[in-house]
C-alpha positions as CSV (number, residue, x, y, z in Angstrom):
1,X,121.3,-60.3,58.2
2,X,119.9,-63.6,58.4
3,X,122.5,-64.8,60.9
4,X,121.7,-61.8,63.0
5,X,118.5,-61.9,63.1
6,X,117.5,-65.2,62.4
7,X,116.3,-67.5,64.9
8,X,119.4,-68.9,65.7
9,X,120.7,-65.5,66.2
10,X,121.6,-63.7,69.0
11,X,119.8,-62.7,71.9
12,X,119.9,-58.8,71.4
13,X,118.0,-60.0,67.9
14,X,114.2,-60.1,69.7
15,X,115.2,-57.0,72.6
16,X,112.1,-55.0,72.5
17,X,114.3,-51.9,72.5
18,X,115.8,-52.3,69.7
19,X,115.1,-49.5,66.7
20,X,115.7,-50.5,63.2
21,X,116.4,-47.7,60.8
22,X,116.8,-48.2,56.9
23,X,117.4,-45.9,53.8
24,X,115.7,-46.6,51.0
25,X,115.7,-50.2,50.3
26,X,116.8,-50.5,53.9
27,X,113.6,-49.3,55.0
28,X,111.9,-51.9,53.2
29,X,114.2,-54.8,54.6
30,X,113.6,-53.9,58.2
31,X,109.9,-53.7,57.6
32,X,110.0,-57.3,56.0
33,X,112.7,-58.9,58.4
34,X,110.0,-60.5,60.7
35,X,108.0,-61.4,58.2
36,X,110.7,-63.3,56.2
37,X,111.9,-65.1,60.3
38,X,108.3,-66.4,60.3
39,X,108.8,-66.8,64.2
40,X,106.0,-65.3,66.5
41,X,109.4,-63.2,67.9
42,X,109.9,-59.9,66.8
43,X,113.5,-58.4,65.4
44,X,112.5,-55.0,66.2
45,X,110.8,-53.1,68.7
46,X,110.1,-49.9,66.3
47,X,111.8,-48.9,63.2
48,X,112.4,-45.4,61.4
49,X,112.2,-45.6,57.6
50,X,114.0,-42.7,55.4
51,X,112.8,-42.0,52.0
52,X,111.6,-45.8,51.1
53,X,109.2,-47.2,48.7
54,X,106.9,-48.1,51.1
55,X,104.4,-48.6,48.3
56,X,106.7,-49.4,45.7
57,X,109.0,-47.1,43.2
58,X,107.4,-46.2,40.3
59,X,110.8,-45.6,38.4
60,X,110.8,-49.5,38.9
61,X,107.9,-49.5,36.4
62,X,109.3,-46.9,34.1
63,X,112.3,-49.2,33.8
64,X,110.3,-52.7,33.2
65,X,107.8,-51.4,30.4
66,X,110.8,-49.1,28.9
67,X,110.0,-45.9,30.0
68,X,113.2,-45.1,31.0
69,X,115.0,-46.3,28.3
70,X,112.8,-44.6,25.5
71,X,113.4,-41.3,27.3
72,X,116.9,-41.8,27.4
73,X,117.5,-41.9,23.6
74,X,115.1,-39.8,22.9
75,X,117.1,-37.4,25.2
76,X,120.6,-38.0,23.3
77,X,119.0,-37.7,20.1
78,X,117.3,-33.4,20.6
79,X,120.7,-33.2,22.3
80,X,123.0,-34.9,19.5
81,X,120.4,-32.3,16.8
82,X,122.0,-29.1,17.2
83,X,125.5,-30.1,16.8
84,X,125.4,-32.7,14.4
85,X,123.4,-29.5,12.2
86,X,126.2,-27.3,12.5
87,X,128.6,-29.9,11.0
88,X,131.2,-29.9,13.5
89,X,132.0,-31.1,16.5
90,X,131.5,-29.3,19.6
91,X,135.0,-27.8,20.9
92,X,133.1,-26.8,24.7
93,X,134.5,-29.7,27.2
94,X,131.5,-28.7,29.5
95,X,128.7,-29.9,26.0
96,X,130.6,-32.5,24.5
97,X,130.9,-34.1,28.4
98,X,127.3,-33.3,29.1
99,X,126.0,-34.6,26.0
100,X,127.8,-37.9,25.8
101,X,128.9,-39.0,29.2
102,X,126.2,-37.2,31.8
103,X,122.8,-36.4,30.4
104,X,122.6,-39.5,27.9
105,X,124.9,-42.2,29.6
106,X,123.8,-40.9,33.3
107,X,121.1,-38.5,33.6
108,X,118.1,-41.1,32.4
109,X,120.2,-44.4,31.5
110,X,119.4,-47.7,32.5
111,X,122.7,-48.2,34.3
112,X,123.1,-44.9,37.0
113,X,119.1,-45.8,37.5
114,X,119.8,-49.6,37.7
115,X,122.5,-48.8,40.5
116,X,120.4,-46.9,42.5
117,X,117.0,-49.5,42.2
118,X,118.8,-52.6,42.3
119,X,119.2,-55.5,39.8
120,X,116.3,-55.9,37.3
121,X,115.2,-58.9,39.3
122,X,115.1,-56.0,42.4
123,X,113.2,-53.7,39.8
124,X,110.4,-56.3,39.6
125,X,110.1,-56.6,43.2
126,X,109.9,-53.0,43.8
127,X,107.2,-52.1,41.5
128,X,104.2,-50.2,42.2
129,X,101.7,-53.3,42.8
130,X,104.2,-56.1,43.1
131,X,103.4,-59.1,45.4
132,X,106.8,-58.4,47.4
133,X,105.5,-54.9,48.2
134,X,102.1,-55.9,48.7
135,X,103.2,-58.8,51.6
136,X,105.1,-56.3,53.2
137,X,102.4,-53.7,54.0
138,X,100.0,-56.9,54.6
139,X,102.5,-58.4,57.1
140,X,102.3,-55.2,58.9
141,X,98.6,-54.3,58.9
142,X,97.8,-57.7,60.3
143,X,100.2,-59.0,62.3
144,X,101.8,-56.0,63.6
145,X,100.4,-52.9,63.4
146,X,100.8,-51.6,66.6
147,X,104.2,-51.4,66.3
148,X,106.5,-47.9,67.0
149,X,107.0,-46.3,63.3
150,X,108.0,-43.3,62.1
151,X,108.7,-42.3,58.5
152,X,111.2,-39.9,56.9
153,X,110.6,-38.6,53.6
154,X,112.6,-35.6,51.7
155,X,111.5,-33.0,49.3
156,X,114.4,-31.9,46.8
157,X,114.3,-28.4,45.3
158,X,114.0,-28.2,42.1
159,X,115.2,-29.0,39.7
160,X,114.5,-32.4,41.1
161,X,116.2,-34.8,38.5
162,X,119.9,-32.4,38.2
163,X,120.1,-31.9,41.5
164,X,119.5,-35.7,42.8
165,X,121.8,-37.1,39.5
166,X,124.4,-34.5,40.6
167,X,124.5,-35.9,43.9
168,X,125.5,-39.0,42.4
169,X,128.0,-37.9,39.8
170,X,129.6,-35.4,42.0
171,X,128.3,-36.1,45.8
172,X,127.1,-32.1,45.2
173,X,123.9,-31.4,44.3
174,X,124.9,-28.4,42.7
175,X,127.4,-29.4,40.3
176,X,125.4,-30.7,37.6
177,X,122.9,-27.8,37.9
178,X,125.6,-25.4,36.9
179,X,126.9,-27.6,33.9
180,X,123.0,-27.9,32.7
181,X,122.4,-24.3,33.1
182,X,126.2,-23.4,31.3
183,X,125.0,-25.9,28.6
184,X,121.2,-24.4,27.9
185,X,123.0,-21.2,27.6
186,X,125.5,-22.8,24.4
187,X,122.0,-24.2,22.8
188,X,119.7,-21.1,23.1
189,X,123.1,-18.8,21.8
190,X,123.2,-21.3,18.7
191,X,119.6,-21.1,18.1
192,X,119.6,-16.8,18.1
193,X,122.9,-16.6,16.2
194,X,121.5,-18.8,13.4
195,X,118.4,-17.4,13.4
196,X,119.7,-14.1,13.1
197,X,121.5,-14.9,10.2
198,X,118.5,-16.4,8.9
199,X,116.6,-13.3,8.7
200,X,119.4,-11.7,7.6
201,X,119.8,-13.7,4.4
202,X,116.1,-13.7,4.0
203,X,116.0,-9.6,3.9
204,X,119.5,-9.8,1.8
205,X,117.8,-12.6,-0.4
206,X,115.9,-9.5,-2.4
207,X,119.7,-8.6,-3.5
208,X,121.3,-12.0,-3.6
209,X,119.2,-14.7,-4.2
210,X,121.5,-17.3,-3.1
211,X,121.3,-15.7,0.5
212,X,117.3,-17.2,0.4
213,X,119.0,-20.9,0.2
214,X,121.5,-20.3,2.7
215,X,118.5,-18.8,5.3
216,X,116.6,-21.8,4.9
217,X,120.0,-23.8,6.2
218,X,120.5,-21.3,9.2
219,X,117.0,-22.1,10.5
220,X,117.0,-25.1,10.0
221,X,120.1,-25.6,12.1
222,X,118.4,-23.4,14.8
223,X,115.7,-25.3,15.1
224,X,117.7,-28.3,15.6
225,X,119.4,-25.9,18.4
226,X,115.8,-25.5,19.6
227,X,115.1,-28.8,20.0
228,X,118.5,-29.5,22.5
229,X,117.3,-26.5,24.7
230,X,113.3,-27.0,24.8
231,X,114.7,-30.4,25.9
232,X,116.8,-29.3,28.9
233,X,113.8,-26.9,29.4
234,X,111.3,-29.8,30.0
235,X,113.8,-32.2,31.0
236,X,112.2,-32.0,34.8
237,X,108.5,-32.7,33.6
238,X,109.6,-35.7,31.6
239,X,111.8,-37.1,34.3
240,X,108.3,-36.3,36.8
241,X,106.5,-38.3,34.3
242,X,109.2,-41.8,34.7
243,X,109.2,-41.5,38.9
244,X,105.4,-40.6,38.1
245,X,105.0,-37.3,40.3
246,X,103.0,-35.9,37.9
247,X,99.0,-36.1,38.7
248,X,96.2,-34.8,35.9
249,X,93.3,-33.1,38.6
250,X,90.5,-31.1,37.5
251,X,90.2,-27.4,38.1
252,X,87.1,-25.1,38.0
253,X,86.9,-21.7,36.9
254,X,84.2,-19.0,35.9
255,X,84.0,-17.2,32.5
256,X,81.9,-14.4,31.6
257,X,80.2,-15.6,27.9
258,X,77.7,-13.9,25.8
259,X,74.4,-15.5,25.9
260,X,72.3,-14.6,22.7
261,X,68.7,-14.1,23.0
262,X,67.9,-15.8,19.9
263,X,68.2,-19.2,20.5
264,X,66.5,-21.7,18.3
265,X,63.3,-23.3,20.1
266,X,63.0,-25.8,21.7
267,X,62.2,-29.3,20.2
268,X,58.7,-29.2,21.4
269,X,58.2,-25.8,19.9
270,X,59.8,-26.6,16.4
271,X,56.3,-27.4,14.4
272,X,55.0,-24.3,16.1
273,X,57.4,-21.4,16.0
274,X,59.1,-20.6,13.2
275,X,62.6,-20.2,13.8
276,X,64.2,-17.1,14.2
277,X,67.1,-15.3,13.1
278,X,70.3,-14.5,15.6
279,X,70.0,-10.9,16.5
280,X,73.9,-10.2,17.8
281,X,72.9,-7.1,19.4
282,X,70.4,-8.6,21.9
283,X,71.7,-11.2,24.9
284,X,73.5,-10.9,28.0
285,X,77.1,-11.4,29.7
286,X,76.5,-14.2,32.8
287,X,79.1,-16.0,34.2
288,X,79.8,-19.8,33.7
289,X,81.1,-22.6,34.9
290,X,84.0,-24.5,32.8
291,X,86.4,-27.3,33.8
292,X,89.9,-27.8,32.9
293,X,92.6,-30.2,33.6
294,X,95.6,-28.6,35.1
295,X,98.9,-30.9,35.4
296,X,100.5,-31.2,39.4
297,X,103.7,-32.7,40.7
298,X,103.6,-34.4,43.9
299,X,106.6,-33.5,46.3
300,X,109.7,-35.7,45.6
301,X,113.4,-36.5,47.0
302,X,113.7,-36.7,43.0
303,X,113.5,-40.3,42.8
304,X,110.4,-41.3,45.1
305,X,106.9,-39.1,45.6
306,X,105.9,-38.2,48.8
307,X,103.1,-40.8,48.4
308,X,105.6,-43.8,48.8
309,X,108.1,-42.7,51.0
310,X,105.7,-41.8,53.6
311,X,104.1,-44.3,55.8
312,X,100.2,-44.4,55.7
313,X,98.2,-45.4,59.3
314,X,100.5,-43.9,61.7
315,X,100.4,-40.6,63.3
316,X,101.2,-37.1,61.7
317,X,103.5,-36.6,64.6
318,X,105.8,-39.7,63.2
319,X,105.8,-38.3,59.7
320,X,108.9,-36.3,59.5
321,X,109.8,-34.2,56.0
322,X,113.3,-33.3,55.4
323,X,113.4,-30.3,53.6
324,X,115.5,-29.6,50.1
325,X,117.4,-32.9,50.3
326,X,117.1,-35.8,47.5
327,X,117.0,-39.2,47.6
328,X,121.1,-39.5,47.8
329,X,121.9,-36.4,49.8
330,X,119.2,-37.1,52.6
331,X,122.2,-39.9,53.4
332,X,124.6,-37.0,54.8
333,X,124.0,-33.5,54.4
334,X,126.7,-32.0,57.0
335,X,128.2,-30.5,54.0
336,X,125.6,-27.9,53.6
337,X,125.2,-24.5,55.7
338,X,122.3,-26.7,57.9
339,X,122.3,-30.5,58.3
340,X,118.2,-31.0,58.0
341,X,118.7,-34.6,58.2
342,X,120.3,-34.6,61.9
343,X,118.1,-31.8,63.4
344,X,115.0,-34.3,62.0
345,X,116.7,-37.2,64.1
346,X,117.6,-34.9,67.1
347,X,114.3,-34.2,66.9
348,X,113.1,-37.9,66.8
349,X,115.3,-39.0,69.8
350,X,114.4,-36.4,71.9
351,X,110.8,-36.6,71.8
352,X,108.8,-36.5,74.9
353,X,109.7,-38.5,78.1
354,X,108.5,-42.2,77.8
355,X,108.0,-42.3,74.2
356,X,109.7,-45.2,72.2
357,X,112.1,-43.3,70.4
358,X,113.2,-40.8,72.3
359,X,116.9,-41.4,73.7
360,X,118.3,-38.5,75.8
C-alpha cells in the first residue's frame, strides 16, 4: 500500500479518476491514505465505503474494558447449568457442539471477535473516541471535504448476532440459526419434563413423602434448564448491548387516574382549615401525562450500528443500505435468491450522466 500509493509510487496513484472502495477496515484505510502520504496530492479521486467504522466500533470498546469477555463466560456458564444439573453428559452432537465449541468458544469469545476487529493494538485504534478515528474524520472535514463519497451500510435480519457468527462459522447465515433454534428446543423440553415431574412428586408427596425431596431436585434442575434457554432467548439484546445498538429514549403516554376531591390544603391554608377526611366516592377520572423509558435498537449489519457505518455530511443520495445482509455476508451474497450487494453497486455505477461514479 505504501509503495503504491506513496509518493514514490506510480503515476495512476494521484489520477483524479481513480475510486477507492474498502470493506470494513478497508474503508477506513482509503479514507486515511492521504492523510498518512502527507503530500498536497490526492490517492483518490472519490471512494465508496461498505459497512465501516466511520466513527469507530463500539465492539472495540466492549473488548478493551471486558465486555466481551464477561458476557462470554457468563454465556458458557447458564449454558453449562442445565446439563451439569441432570448429572450426565449431553448425548445430542448438535448441544454438546453448540455449548462448547460455537456459542462459548465462537459466538461471544475474544478470539472469532478478535479476528474480525483486528489485533488488540487494532481494537484500541478503532474505538469509539480514539485519536486514530478522530484524525481521520478531521483530515477529511478540513482538508478535503469536497471530495466524491458514498457510503454503504447493511441491516442484518434478525437475529443479528446468529445470523452474522453463522456467516463466519459456516459462510451461511442460516446454519447457526437452525442449530440455536434445535438447541432452545432440547433446553425448554428439559425444563417442562422436569417440571412436570416436579408437580407430580409434589401431588404424590401427600402419599409418599420421599416424592416431596425428589420434587425439590426436579425443579431445581429445570430451573437450571431455564436459565440455558432464557439465555438463548435474550442472547440478541445482550449481544446489542456489546456492539451498543441498544439506545434508552423516553416515551410519553396518557393514563386516565382518579383524582380525589379531598385533597389536603394547601400549605397556606393549613392554620386555617382543618383538614379533611378522603371521601372515595367523590373525584374525577382526567387523563395524565406519564413518561417512561422504552429500550430501542439501532439498525445493524450485526457487528456495526447504522450510526458508524454510515457517512455523516454527504448527501442522502450517496447513502446506500443493503438490505438483510451482515457484516460478513455483505462481502458476497450471489449465493442468495437476490444479490442486494451488486444491484446497490449497479446502481452506484450507473447513476446519472456526468456524475463521478457512474461507469456505463
Amino acid at each position: 500500500m505504501n509503495t503504491y500509493y506513496g509518493t514514490t509510487g506510480a503515476d495512476q496513484a494521484h489520477n483524479s479518476r481513480n475510486l477507492g472502495i474498502g470493506h470494513s477496515m478497508g474503508g477506513l484505510m482509503i479514507r486515511d491514505v492521504d492523510r498518512l502520504n502527507g503530500s498536497g496530492d490526492k490517492n483518490f479521486g472519490g471512494y465508496i465505503t461498505v459497512t465501516t467504522p466511520n466513527y469507530g466500533a463500539p465492539i472495540s470498546n466492549s473488548l478493551i474494558d471486558g465486555s466481551v469477555e464477561s458476557a462470554a463466560e457468563n454465556a458458557c456458564n447458564k449454558l453449562a447449568d442445565g446439563p451439569l444439573a441432570q448429572l450426565f453428559s449431553l448425548p445430542w452432537g448438535i448441544v454438546s457442539n453448540l455449548a462448547t465449541n460455537v456459542l462459548c468458544d465462537k459466538f461471544i469469545d475474544n478470539d472469532l471477535v478478535q479476528n474480525l476487529q483486528g489485533t488488540p493494538v487494532t481494537n484500541a485504534d478503532l474505538r469509539v473516541g480514539s485519536p486514530t478515528i478522530n484524525a481521520i474524520n478531521n483530515y477529511t472535514n478540513n482538508n478535503n471535504p469536497n471530495i466524491p463519497r458514498i457510503s454503504i451500510w447493511a441491516e442484518e435480519n434478525s437475529p443479528v448476532h446468529w445470523r452474522m457468527f453463522s456467516s463466519a462459522v459456516y459462510n451461511n447465515d442460516m446454519t447457526l440459526v437452525n442449530k440455536v433454534n434445535s438447541a432452545r428446543g432440547i433446553y425448554q423440553g428439559f425444563n417442562t419434563y422436569n417440571t412436570a415431574l416436579g408437580i407430580a412428586c409434589a401431588v404424590g408427596g401427600f402419599w409418599n413423602p420421599f416424592c416431596w425431596g425428589a420434587s425439590g431436585l426436579y425443579f431445581y434442575r429445570a430451573s437450571q434448564w431455564r436459565k440455558g434457554r432464557n439465555w438463548i432467548d435474550d442472547s440478541e439484546n445482550i449481544w446489542s448491548s456489546l456492539i451498543k445498538t441498544t439506545r434508552r429514549e423516553p416515551q410519553t403516554y396518557w393514563v386516565n387516574v382518579w383524582v380525589p376531591c379531598a385533597y389536603p390544603p394547601g400549605i397556606e391554608l393549613d392554620d386555617v382549615l382543618p383538614r379533611l377526611a378522603p371521601d372515595p366516592d367523590c373525584g374525577e377520572w382526567v387523563w395524565k401525562q406519564r413518561t417512561r423509558y422504552i429500550s430501542v435498537n439501532y439498525p445493524s449489519d450485526g457487528l456495526l450500528p447504522q450510526y458508524t457505518q454510515e457517512l455523516q455530511g454527504i448527501p442522502w443520495g450517496n447513502r446506500y443500505k443493503v438490505n438483510g445482509a451482515n457484516h460478513l455476508e455483505v462481502r458476497n451474497m450471489s449465493a442468495g435468491s437476490v444479490d442486494e450487494t451488486k444491484d446497490v453497486f449497479d446502481d452506484i455505477f450507473d447513476r446519472i450522466p456526468g456524475d463521478f461514479f457512474r461507469t456505463n
